[in-house]
C-alpha positions, 0 to 999 in steps of 0.5 A: 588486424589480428593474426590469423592462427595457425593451423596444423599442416598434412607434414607436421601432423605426420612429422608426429605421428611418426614421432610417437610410433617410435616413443611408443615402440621405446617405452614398451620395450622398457615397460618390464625394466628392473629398478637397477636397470632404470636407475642405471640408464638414469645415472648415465644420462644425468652424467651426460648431460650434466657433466661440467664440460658438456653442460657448459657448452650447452647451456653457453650455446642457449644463451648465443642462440637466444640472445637470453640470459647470463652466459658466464653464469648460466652453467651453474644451472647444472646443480639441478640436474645434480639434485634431481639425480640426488632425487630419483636415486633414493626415490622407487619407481619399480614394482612396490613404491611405498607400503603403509602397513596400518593402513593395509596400502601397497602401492605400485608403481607404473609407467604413463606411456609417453610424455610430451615435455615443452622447453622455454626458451630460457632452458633449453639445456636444463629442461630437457634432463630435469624432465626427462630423468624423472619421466626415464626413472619411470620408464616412459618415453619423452617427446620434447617440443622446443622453442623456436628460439633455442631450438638447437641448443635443445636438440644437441642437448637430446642428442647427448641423451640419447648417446646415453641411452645407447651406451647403456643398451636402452632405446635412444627413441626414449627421448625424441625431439619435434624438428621443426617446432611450431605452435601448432606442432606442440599443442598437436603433440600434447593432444596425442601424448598421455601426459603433458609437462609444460614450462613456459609462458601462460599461452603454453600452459593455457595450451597444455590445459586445453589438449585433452589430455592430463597435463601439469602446468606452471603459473606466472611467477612475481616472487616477493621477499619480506625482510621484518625487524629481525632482519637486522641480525644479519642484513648483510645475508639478508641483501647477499641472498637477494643479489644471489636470487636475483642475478642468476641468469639475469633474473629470468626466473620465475622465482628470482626476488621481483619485490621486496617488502622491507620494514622501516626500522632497517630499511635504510641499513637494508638498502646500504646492503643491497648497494653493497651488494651490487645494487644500484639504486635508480633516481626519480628520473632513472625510474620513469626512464626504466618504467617507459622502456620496461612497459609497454602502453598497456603494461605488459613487459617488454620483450627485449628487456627480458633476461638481460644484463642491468647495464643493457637495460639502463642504456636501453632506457637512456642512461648508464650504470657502473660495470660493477652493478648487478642489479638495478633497485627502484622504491616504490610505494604504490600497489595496484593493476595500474602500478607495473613495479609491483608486478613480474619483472624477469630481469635484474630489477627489482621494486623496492617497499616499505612498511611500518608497524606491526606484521600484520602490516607487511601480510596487508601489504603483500597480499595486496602486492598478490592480487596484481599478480603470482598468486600460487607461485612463492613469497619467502620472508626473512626473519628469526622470528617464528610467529611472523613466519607462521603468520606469513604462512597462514596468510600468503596464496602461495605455494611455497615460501623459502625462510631465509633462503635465496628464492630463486635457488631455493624454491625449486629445490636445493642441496640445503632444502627438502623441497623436491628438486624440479624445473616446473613449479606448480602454483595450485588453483590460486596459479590455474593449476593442477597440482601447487606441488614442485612437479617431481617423480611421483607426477611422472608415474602412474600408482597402483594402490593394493588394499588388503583388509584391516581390523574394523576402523569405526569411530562411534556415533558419539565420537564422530557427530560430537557436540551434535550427537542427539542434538534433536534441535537438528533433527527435522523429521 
């Protein structure tokens, strides 16, 4: 029999409740801050929590807590929080936001009042800076709502947040936390707030959309990374980025190369590289093995597989790999709902494709690969050639697509990119969501437009109907 769900208690309710007294008396008493103030209080909790020591110690305390992730190489995660500072700075939040002249458009911007921030358990020292410097930049208050698994690794992060508010004269109720985290406390949370951010699983977003209230969202991720011909430029780059987007944190991202889509031509030299790279190519009998441990019955991922290291996995699927293997590669040649190493892996695994003949070929391939699942999400292409990559383009249900780049280090913004620096990626209707935009400052904001009149913009008749301009054909009197 299914579990009964839980239901929301007289002492949480009013654990809340009081929560948010306390947001809402913060936010109003920084509603009326200039920009230099805000940027300021910015720079202060940025520095604290991203500042190389603290960082360390919070993201290495997620990983003990959770017993999730990479610990030696989750604290290069902080490059994040460094970006979105890079972001907020250059960004206003205060009074006038953007003026489009011609247009006769002011724009101004204003804060929501409080935002409800839930954390993944795989974040727990990431998500609470990343989210809470854009809601902070526009003058709102955040009530975090963190997973029981790493729930004190996410508290002392908002500790050392809060200590930056205090030092630069600012509320330290500004950022607040749930103590007790349930699911019923979160989604309680996200009924009452103005504005939800939800980064985590399907059930948490589903929840997020369901609370009343505004809410961005994330879909599922299955990134997918096509190599064409023009890959053997440079396979050595090509299979470099693969390890580097795949090995961060133990491939647990929703962008880290779930698939690879390769054309037969350098598709072995491909393959060479990868193994170069730290790849350890699994045999027929490795495969099923990985396939048993990895699935379930009815084809979900198994949890204790998630955001491990490729050694733990291989011995939990009955065999060993060398210790100076990354990341465990199995080729595959079916697609379909029925097939799982087409689908999501979060984990240092990846599915290995091939595909012969023209480009057209490879986009039949991978939308296939897209109807199992990540519709909405990502799907980069390696090539130098720029009409596969306007091909890949027009083609793929996706919102966003990384040429030449490591996926997981790129889709979310980077130091070598323009996309926005985020920790919460939307995926659009494709992905059930609201917006397939990197969730930035402009989605903490409220935006006042001022229209000012502007000389006559009307197009005549024959302009704007064209072709059917007097076409009496189509008049039906």
């Amino acid at each position: 029999m299914a579990k009964a769900p839980k239901v929301l208690s007289a002492e949480e309710k009013q654990k809340v409740d009081e929560l948010f007294v306390r947001a809402r008396a913060a936010q109003a008493q920084i509603e009326n801050l200039d920009q230099e103030t805000v940027d300021r209080a910015v720079q202060a909790v940025a520095w604290a929590a991203a500042n190389e020591k603290t960082f360390t110690r919070l993201a290495q305390m997620g990983v003990d807590e959770s017993g999730l992730g990479d610990r030696a190489g989750r604290p290069y995660k902080r490059a994040k929080i460094i970006g979105i500072l890079r972001d907020c700075l250059r960004e206003k939040s205060v009074g006038i936001i953007e003026e489009i002249p011609e247009k006769g458009i002011v724009k101004y911007g204003k804060p929501v009042g409080v935002v409800a921030c839930l954390i993944p358990t795989t974040n727990p020292a990431l998500t609470p800076p990343t989210n809470g410097l854009y809601s902070l930049k526009a003058r709102n208050a955040t009530i975090f709502a963190p997973h029981p698994r790493s729930k004190q690794t996410t508290f002392e992060t908002i500790a050392v947040m809060r200590a930056a508010l205090k030092k630069v004269g600012l509320p330290e109720d500004l950022f607040l936390c749930i103590d007790q985290p349930s699911i019923p406390s979160s989604q309680y949370l996200m009924s009452q707030a103005d504005l939800s951010i939800a980064t985590g699983g399907p059930a948490m977003v589903k929840a997020a959309y369901s609370s009343g209230k505004p809410a961005y969202g994330v879909g599922a991720g299955n990134a997918t990374m096509c190599f064409d011909e023009t890959t053997a430029q440079d396979v050595k780059t090509a299979a470099m980025n693969v390890r580097l987007s795949k090995t961060a944190d133990y491939g647990s991202g929703c962008s880290a190369d779930g698939n690879l889509m390769i054309h037969d031509s350098v598709y072995a030299a491909m393959l060479e590289a990868l193994q170069a790279e730290g790849g350890y190519l699994c045999n027929a009998d490795e495969k099923a093995k990985l396939t048993k441990v990895l699935w379930d019955d009815e084809l979900h991922r198994t949890i204790d597989t998630i955001a491990c290291s490729a050694q733990s996995i291989a011995e939990k699927a009955g065999f060993r790999i060398p210790e100076d293997r990354c990341m465990l590669l199995c080729e595959e040649d079916n697609i379909g709902p029925e097939y799982p190493w087409c689908k999501e892996k979060m984990a240092p695994i990846i599915g290995v494709f091939k595909y012969s003949g023209t480009y057209d070929k490879a986009i039949e391939r991978l939308q296939e690969i897209y109807k199992v699942g990540g519709r909405g999400h990502s799907c980069g292409i390696y090539s130098f050639n720029d009409e596969h990559i306007h091909m890949h383009a027009l083609a793929m249900p996706v919102s966003r697509i990384m040429v030449r780049q490591p996926q997981s280090k790129a889709n979310s913004g980077s130091l070598t990119n323009g996309m926005p620096m985020t920790s919460s990626m939307g995926c659009g209707v494709w992905g059930g969501n609201i917006t397939n935009e990197n969730v930035h400052l402009k989605h903490y904001m409220n935006v006042t437009w001022v229209s000012r009149p502007i000389p006559e913009d009307r197009p005549s008749d024959q302009e704007l109907f064209g072709e059917f301009y007097n076409d009496e054909t189509l008049v039906f009197p």
